[in-house]
Backbone bond lengths (Angstrom), bond angles and torsions (degrees), N, CA, C in turn:
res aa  C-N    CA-C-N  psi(-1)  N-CA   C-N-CA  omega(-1)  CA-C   N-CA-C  phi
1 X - - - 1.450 - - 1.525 108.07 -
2 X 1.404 107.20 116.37 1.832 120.74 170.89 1.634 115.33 -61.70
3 X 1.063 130.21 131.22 1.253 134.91 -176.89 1.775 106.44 -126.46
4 X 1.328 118.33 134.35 1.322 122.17 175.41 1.988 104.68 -109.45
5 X 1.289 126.03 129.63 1.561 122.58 -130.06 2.030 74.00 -140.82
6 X 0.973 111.34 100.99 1.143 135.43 166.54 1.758 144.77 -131.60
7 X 1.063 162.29 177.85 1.459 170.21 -128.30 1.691 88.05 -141.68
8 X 1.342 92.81 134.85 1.712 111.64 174.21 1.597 91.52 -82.26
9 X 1.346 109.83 136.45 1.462 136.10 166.74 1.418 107.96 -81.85
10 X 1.449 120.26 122.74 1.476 139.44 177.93 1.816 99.41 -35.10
11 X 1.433 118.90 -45.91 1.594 105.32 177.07 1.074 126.04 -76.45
12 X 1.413 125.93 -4.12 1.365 133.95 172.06 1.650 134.05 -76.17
13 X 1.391 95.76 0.36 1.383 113.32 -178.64 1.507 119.87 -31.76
14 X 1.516 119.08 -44.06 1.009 124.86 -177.83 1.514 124.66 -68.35
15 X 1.481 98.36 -38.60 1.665 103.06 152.08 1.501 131.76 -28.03
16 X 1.769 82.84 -65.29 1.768 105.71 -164.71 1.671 94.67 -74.76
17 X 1.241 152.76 -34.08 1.283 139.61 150.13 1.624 112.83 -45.22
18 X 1.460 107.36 -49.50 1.926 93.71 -171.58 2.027 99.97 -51.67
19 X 1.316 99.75 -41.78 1.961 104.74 -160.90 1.444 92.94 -77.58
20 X 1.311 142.18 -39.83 1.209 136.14 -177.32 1.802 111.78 -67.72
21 X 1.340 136.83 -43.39 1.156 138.92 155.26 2.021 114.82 -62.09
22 X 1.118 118.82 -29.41 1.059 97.75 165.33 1.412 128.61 -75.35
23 X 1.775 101.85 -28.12 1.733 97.38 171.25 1.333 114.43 -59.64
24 X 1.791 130.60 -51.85 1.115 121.34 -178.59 1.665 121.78 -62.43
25 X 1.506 110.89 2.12 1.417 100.28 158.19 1.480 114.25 -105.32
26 X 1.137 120.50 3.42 1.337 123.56 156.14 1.281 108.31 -24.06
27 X 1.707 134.45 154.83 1.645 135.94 135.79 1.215 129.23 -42.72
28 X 1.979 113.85 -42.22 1.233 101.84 -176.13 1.572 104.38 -99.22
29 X 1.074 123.32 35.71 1.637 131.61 177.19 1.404 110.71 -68.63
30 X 1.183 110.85 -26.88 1.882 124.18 168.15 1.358 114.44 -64.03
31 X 1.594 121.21 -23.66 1.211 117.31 177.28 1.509 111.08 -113.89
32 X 0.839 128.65 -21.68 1.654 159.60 -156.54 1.545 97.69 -86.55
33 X 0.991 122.14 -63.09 1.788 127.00 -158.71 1.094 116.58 -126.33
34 X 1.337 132.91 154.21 1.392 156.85 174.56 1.941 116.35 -74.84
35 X 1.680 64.18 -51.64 2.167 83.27 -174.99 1.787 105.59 -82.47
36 X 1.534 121.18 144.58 1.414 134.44 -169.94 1.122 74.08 -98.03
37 X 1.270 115.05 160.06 1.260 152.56 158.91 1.802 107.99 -56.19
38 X 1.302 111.88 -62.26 1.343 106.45 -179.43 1.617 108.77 -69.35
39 X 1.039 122.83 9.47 1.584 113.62 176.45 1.565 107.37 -116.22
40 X 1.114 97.65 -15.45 1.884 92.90 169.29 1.307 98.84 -94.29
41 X 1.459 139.42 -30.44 1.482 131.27 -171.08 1.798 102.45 -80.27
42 X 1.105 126.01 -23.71 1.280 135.32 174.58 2.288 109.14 -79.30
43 X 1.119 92.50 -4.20 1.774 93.13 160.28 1.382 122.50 -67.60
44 X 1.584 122.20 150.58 1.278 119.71 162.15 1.264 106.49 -71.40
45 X 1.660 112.41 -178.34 1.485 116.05 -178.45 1.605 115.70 -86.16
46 X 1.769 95.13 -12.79 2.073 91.93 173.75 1.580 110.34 -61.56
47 X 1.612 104.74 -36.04 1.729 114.25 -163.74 1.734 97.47 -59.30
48 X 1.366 110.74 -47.24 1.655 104.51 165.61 1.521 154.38 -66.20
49 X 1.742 79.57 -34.29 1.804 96.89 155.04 1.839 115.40 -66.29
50 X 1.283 103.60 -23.93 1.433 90.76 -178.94 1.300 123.87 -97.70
51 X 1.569 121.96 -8.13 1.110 145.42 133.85 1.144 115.68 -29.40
52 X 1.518 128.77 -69.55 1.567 130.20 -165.54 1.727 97.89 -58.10
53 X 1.601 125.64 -35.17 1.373 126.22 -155.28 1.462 96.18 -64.80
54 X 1.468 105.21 143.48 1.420 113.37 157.79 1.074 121.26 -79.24
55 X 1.660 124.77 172.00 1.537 127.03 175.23 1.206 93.17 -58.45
56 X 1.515 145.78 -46.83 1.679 127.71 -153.53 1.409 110.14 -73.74
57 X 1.285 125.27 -15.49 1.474 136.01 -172.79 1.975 108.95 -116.47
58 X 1.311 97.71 8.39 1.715 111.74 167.98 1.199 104.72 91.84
59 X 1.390 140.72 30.70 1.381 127.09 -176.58 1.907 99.66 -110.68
60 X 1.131 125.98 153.69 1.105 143.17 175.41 1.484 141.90 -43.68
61 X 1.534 100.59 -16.37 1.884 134.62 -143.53 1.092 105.94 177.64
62 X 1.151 93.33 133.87 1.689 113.23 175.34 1.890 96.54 -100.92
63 X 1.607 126.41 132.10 1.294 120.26 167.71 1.869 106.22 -117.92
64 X 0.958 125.85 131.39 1.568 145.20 -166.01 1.986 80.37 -103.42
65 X 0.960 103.67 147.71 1.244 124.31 162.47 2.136 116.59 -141.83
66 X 1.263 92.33 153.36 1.590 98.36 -176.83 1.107 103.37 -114.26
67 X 1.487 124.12 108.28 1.931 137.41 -179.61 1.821 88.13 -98.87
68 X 1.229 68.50 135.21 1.989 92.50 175.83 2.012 93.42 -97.61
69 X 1.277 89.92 171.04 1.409 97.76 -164.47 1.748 106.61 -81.61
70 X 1.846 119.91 8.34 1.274 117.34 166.03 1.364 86.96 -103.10
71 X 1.374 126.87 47.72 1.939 99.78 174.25 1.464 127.82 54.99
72 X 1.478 109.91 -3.26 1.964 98.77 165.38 1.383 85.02 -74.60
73 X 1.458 85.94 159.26 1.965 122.19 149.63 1.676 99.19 -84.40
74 X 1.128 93.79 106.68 1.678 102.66 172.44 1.795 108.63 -85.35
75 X 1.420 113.08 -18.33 1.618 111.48 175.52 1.227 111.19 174.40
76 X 1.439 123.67 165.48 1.335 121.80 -168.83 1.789 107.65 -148.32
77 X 1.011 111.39 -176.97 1.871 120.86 -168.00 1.596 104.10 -166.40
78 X 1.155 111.88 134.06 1.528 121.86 -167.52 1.492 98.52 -106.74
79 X 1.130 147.84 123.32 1.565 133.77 121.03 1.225 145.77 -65.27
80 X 1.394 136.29 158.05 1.130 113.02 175.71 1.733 89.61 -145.34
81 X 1.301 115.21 171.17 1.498 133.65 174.90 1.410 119.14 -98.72
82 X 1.339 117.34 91.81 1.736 92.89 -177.45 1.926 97.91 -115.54
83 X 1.971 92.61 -149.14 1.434 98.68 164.07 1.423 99.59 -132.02
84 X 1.306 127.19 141.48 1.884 132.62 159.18 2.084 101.22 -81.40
85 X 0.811 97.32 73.55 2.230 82.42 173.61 1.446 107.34 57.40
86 X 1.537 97.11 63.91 1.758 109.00 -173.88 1.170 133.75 60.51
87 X 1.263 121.95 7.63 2.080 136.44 -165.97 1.706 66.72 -110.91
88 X 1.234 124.28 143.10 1.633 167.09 86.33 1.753 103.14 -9.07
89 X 1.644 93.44 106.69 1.581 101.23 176.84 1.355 106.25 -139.35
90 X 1.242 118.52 163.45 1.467 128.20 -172.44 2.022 88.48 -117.20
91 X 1.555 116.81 132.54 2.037 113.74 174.23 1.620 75.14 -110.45
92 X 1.091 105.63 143.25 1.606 139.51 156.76 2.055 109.05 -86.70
93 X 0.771 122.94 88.85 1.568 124.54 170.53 1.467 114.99 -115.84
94 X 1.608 123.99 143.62 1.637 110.97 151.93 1.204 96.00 98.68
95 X 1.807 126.91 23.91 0.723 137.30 178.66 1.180 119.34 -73.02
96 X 1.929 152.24 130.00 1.270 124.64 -143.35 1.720 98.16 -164.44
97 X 0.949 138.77 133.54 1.616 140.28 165.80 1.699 101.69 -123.13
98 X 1.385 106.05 128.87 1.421 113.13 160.76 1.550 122.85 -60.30
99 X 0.894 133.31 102.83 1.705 121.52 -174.62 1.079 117.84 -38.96
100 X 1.277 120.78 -19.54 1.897 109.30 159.12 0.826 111.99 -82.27
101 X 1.794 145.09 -1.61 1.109 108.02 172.02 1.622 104.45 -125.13
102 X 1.321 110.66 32.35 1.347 114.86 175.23 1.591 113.44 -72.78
103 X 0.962 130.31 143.61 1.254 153.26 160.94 1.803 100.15 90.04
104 X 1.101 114.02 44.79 1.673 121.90 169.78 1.840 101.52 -107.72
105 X 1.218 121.80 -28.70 1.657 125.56 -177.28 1.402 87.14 93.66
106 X 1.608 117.28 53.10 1.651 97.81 147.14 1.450 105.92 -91.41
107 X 1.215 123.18 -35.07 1.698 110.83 -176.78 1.233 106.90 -53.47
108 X 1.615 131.86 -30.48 1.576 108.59 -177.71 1.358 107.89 -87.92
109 X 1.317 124.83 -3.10 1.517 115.48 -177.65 1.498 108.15 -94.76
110 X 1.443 110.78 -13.98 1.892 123.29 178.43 1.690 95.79 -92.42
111 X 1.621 124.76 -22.95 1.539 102.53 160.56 1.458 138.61 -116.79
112 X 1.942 95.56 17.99 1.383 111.07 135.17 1.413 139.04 -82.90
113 X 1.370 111.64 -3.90 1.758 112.57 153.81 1.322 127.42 -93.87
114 X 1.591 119.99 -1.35 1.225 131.74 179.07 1.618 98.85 -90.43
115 X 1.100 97.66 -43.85 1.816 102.35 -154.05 1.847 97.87 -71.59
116 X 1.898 103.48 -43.47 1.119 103.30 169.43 1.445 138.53 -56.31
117 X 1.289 108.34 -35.86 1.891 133.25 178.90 2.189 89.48 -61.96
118 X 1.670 94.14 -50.51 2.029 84.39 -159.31 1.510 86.27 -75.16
119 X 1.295 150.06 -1.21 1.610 135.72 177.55 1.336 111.06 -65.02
120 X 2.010 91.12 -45.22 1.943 105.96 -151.16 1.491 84.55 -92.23
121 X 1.502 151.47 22.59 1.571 125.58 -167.79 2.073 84.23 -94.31
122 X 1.306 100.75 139.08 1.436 118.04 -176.82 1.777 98.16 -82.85
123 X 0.925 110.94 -57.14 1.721 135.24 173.34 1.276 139.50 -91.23
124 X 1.439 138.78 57.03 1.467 125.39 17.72 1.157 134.37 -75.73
125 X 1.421 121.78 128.11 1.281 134.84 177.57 1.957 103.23 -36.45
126 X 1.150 126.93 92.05 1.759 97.67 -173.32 1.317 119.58 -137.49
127 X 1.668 94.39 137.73 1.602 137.01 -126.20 1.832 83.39 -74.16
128 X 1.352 109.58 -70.10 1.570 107.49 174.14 1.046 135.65 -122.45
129 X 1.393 135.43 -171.53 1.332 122.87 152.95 1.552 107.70 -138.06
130 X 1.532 86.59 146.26 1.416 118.25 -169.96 1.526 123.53 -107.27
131 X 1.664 126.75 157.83 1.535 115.91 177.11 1.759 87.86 -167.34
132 X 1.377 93.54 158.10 1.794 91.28 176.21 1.973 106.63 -123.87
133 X 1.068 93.89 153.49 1.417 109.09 -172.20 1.160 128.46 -124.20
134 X 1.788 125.59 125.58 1.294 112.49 -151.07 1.801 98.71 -86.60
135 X 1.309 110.35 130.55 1.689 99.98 164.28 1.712 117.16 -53.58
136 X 1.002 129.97 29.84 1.595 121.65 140.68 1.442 114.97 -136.51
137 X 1.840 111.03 55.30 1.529 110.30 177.47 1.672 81.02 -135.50
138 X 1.131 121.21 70.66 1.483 113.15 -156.71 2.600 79.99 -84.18
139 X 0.519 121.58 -8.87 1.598 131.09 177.31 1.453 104.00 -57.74
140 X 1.538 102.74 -59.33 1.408 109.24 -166.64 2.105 104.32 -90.69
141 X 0.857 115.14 -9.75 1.082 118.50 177.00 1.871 111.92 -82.96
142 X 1.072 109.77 -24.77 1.306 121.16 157.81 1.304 110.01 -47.89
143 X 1.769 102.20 -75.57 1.222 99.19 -158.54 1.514 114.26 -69.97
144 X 1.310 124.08 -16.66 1.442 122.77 169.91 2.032 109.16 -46.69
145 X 1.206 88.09 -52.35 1.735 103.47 -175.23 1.335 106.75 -43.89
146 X 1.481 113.62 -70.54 1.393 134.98 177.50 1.618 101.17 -33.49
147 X 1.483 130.90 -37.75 0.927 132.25 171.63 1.625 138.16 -74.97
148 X 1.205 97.71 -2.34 1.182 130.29 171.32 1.982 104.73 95.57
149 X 1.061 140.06 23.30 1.437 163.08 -152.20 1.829 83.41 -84.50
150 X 1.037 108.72 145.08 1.412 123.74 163.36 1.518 123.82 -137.20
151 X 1.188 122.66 127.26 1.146 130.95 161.82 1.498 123.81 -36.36
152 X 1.814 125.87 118.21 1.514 112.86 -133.00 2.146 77.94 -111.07
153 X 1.457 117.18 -2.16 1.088 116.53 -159.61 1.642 125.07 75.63
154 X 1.335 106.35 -5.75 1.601 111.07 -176.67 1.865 108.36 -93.36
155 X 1.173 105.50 147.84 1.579 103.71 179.33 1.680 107.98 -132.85
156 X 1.251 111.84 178.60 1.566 102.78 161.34 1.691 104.35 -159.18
157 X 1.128 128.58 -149.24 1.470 124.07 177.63 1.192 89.75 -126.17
158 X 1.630 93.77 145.46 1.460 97.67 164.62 1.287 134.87 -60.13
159 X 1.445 130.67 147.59 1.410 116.81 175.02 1.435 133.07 -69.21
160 X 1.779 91.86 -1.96 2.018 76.24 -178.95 1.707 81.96 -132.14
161 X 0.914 110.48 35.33 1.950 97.21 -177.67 1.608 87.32 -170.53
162 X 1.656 131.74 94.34 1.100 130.47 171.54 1.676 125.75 -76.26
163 X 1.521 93.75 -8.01 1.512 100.29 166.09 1.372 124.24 -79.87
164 X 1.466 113.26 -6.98 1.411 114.20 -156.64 2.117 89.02 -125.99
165 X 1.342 102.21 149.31 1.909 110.12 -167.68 1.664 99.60 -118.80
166 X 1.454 97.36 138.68 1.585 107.35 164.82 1.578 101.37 -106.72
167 X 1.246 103.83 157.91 1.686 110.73 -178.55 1.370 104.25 -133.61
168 X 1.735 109.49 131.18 1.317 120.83 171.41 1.667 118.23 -66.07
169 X 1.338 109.55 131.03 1.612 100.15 157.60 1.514 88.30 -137.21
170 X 1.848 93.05 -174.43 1.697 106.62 -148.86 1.598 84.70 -157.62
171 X 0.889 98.18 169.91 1.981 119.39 -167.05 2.022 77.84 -149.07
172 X 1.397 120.72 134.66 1.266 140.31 -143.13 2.024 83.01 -133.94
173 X 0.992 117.04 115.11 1.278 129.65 170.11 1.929 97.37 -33.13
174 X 0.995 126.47 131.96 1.598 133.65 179.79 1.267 114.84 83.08
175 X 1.186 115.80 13.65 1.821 122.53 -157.59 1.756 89.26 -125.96
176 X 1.540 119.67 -10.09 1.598 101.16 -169.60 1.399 106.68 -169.38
């Protein structure tokens, strides 16, 4: 299956809400995400229009989506621009595969346009990119690896289960 791996368009908002509420009803959305499902479906429609915007048009995140060759969004990957203690970093979040189209290599082709976009940004120069991973998505932690992703040694608690830890890894500018 052909995938065309592109930036959500500011009018598409409604899209990127239908695929963003269907991931959080996903199964592994318990390990996967921060945001409930009923709290992103409980947004107005500005919180989504401003979502779809890219950084060049003032929005916060850049989101890549993967269109299959009938026009679904088979999955999507969020970036964002921050700083780690003055180093220029690109966080990977909102990372998402439709279960039909899992195991075709759209997730590596949705985090070869992320990884590629945080290589080529002129303004911030940025050093790596980063994403955190819950210790019971041991699936997606693979595929981070496979990507060349390293374990940064940093952890935190999860936000909705403080007993349970996500762990940072990072892909190191020259490493991917």
């Amino acid at each position: 299956m052909g995938y065309v791996i592109r930036p959500v368009a500011a009018d598409e908002w409604k899209r990127l809400r239908e695929l963003r509420l269907a991931a959080l009803a996903d199964p592994v959305a318990r390990v996967a995400f921060t945001e409930t499902r009923e709290a992103a479906a409980g947004q107005p429609d500005v919180f989504w229009q401003r979502r779809a915007l890219s950084p060049d048009e003032g929005g916060a995140a850049l989101t890549f989506v993967g269109v299959a060759e009938d026009g679904a969004w088979g999955g999507m990957v969020v970036v964002l621009v921050e700083e780690d203690e003055g180093v220029p970093q690109t966080h990977v979040v909102g990372v998402y595969v439709r279960p039909e189209h899992r195991g075709t290599g759209l997730a590596r082709e949705l985090f070869g346009a992320a990884i590629g976009w945080s290589w080529d940004l002129a303004d911030p120069v940025v050093e790596r990119v980063r994403l955190w991973v819950h210790e019971e998505n041991p699936r997606a932690e693979a595929l981070y690896r496979s990507l060349g992703f390293v374990a940064t040694g940093r952890t935190m608690a999860d936000p909705k289960d403080a007993a349970a830890l996500e762990r940072e890894m990072a892909l190191t500018r020259g490493r991917g």
